[in-house]
N, C-alpha and C positions, 0 to 999 in steps of 0.2 A: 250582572257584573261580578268578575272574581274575585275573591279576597287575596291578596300576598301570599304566597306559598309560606308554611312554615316549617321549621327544622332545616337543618343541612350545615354541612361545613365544605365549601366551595374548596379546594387546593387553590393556590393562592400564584404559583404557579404548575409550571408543566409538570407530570408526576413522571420520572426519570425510570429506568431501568423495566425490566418484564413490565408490564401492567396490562389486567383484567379488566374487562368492565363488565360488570353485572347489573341485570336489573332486579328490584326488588319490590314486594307486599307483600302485606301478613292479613289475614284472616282470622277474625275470633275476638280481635281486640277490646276490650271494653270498660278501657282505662281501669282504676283502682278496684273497682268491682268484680275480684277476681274470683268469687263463691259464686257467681250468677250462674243455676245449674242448667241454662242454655246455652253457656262458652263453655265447657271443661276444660276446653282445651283452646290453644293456640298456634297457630304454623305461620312460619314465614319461609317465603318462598323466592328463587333467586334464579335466576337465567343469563347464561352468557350469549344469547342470540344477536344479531346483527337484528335494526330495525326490517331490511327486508325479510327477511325472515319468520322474522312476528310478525308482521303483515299475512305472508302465505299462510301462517299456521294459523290466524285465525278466520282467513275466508273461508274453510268449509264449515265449519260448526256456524258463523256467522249468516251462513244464507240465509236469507229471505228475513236479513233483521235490515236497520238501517245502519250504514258503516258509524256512523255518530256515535250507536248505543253499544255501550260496553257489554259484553259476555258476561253472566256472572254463571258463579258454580251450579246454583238449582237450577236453573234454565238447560243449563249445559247437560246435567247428570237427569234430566228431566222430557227431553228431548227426544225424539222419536229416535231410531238406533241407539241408544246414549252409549251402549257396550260397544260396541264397534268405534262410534265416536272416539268414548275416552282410550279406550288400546291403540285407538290410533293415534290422538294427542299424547301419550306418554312413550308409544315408543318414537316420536319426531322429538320428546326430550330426551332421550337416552344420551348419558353423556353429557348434557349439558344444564341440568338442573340441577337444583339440592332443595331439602326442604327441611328445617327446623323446626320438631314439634316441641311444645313444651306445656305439660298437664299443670296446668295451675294451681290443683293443692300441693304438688310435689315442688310449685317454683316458690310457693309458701314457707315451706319446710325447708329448703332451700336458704329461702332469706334469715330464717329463726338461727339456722345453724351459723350461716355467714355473717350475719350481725352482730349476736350475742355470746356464741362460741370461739370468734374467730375475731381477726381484724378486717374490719371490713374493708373491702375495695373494689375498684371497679372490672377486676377481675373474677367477681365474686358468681358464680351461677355459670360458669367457663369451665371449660378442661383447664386452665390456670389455678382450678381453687380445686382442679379433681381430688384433692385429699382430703376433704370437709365430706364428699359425697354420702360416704359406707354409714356416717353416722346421721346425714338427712333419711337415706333410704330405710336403714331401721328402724326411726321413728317414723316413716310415711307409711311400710309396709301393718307398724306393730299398730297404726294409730286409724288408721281406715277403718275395721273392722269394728271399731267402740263405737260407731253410729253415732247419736247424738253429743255424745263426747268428742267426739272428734270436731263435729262443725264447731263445737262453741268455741274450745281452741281455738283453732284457725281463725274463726269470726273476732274474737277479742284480738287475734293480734295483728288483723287486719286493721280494726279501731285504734289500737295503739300505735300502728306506724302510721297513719294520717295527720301528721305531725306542722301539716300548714296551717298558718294565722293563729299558732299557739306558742304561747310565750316561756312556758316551760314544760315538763311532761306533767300531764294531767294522774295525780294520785289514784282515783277511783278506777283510771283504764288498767293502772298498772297492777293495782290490785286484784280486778275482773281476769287480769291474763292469767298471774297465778293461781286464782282459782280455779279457772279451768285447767292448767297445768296438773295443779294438785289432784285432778277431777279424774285428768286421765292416768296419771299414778296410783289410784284406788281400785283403775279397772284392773289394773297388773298386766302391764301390756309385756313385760319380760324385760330382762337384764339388758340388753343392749341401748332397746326403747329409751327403758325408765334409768341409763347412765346419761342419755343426751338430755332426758326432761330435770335430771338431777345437778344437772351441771347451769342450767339458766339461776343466775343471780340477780336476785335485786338490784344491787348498789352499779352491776356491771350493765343492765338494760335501763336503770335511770340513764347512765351518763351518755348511754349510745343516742338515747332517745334525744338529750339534752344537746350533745353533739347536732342531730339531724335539723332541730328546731335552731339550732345556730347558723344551720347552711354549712355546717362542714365541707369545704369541697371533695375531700377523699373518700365521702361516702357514697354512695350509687341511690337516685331513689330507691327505696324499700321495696314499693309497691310495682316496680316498672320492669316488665318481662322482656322487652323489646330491646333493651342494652346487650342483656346477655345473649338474645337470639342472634343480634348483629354480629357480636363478635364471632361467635360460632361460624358464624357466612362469610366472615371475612378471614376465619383461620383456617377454611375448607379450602377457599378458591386460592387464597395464597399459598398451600401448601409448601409453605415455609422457603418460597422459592420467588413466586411474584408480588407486587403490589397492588393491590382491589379497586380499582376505582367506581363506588356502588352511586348507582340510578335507584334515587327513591320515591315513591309514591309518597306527597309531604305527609307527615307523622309530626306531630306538635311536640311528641316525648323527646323526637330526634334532634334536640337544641344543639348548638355550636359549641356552647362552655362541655356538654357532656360528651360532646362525641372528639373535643380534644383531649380531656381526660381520658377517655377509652382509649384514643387514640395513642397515648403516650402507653399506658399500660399495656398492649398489645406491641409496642417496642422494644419494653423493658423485658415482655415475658417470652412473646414469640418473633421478632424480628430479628434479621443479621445487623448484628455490630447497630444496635439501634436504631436501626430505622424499620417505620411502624409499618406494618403489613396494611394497614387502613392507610389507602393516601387522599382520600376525601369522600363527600359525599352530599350530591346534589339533587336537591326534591323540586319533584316534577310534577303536576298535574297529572294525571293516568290516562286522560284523555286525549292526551296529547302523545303517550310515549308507547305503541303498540307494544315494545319489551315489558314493560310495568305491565300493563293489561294481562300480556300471558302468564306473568307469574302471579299478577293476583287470581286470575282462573284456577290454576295449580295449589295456590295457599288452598281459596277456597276448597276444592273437587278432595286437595287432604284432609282437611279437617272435618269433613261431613264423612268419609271414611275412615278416619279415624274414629269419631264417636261412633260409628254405628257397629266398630270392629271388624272392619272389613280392611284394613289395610294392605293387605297384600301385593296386591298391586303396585303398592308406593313404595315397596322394599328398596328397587335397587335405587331411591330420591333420599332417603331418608338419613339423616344424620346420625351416625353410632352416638355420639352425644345428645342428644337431644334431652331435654329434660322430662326424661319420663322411668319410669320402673320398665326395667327391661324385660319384667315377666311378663308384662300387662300388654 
């Protein structure tokens, strides 16, 4: 028996003017657990196929399975031909796919600067907050290379924005951050680094923390990579021209309260004369929606190339924003 689909904001009527409809999954995901060094990384992935479509494209890699059982990426990229295979499923996306990578220590670094350096919002980890980036990327580039200094960071301020069933910010996590703060200010990670690590205040990450534990609505979960991936997907295909209407694989992070906030923030920053480039979005069962299938395929087949460095392939999918160090 199924359970209820979760996440989605239905449009409530007809969504007017241009409109898209994309399908979407992500791969990698592993809720707040963002250090677990078997996801590094995350992609979502997005399709404007017509359901026939996704059907043809995936009857050949499907042979000799049963139509019931979904495709995943290892199977696929594992498979007898898999090279031939996959050049052939990427050049039948040409054109019609995108995919959103985003390196999870870098959407870490991301949050630290958007949180505590910044006003937070739910445009925050977007080309809308592109001006917080130069001083994420200096602290990710300067702070990688400190090895063990660097996880503890990260890991304490993971601890510290876990902020459920807590009635106000816990003293001993906030202390644990600074220390590792100060930990990695000892390595001398250099003047850019150690302006961003110099600039985090006490009295200014008590009240954010304080705020989160309040339910601020203006805040974006801390820990949740999947808001800013959306939005990225839905500022791609609308290019500032259409309205998106996305097909999701249900996502529990993908709730209605959040995805109307995002929704409005994506009016305010990239829509004409306000109106939001997101004009809904509906979660679907993946087994039911052969469009979801192919782009969970495509999350998947990126992000197993991604980690292994092989991306290339994925060049002409890949999001110029994506949340990653553009050297790497």
């Amino acid at each position: 028996m199924r359970l209820p689909l979760q996440g989605g904001l239905p449009p409530v009527a007809a969504v007017t003017g241009t409109v898209v409809e994309v399908a979407c999954d992500e791969s990698g995901f592993s809720g707040s657990n963002l250090l677990d060094p078997a996801t590094p990384v995350i992609t979502h992935a997005s399709v404007d196929l017509a359901v026939g479509e996704a059907v043809d494209l995936l009857a050949a890699p499907r042979s000799g399975r049963s139509p019931l059982t979904e495709l995943k990426s290892g199977q696929f990229l594992r498979g007898a031909g898999a090279g031939a295979a996959l050049r052939g499923f990427l050049a039948a996306l040409d054109g019609r796919a995108h995919v959103h990578l985003v390196d999870k220590e870098y959407f870490l670094v991301t949050r630290i600067v958007d949180l505590f350096l910044a006003e937070p919002s739910y445009g925050a980890g977007t080309r809308l907050t592109a001006d917080q980036r130069p001083a994420a990327l200096a602290l990710y580039r300067a702070g990688r290379p400190a090895g063990r200094d660097w996880g503890v960071f990260l890991a304490a301020f993971v601890d510290l924005a876990r902020t459920k069933r807590r009635h106000e910010p816990d003293p001993e996590l906030v202390r644990r951050f600074f220390r590792a703060r100060d930990g990695l200010v000892r390595d001398g990670l250099g003047a850019p680094a150690e302006a961003v690590l110099g600039g985090l205040d006490r009295p200014r990450v008590w009240d954010v923390l304080t705020r989160l534990i309040d339910e601020d609505p203006s805040i974006p979960p801390p820990l949740e990579p999947m808001l800013p991936a959306l939005a990225e997907t839905v500022l791609f295909w609308s290019g500032g021209r259409r309205r998106v209407l996305v097909v999701h694989d249900e996502q529990s992070a993908l709730t209605a309260g959040r995805l109307r906030r995002l929704q409005r923030v994506l009016a305010d920053g990239a829509g004409p004369a306000g109106v939001s480039p997101l004009g809904g979005l509906v979660s679907v069962d993946s087994r039911d929606d052969p469009r979801v299938q192919v782009a969970d395929l495509l999350a998947g087949v990126a992000r197993r190339l991604a980690r292994a460095g092989d991306d290339g392939p994925l060049q002409p999918f890949l999001s110029p924003t994506s949340l990653r160090d553009p050297r790497r």
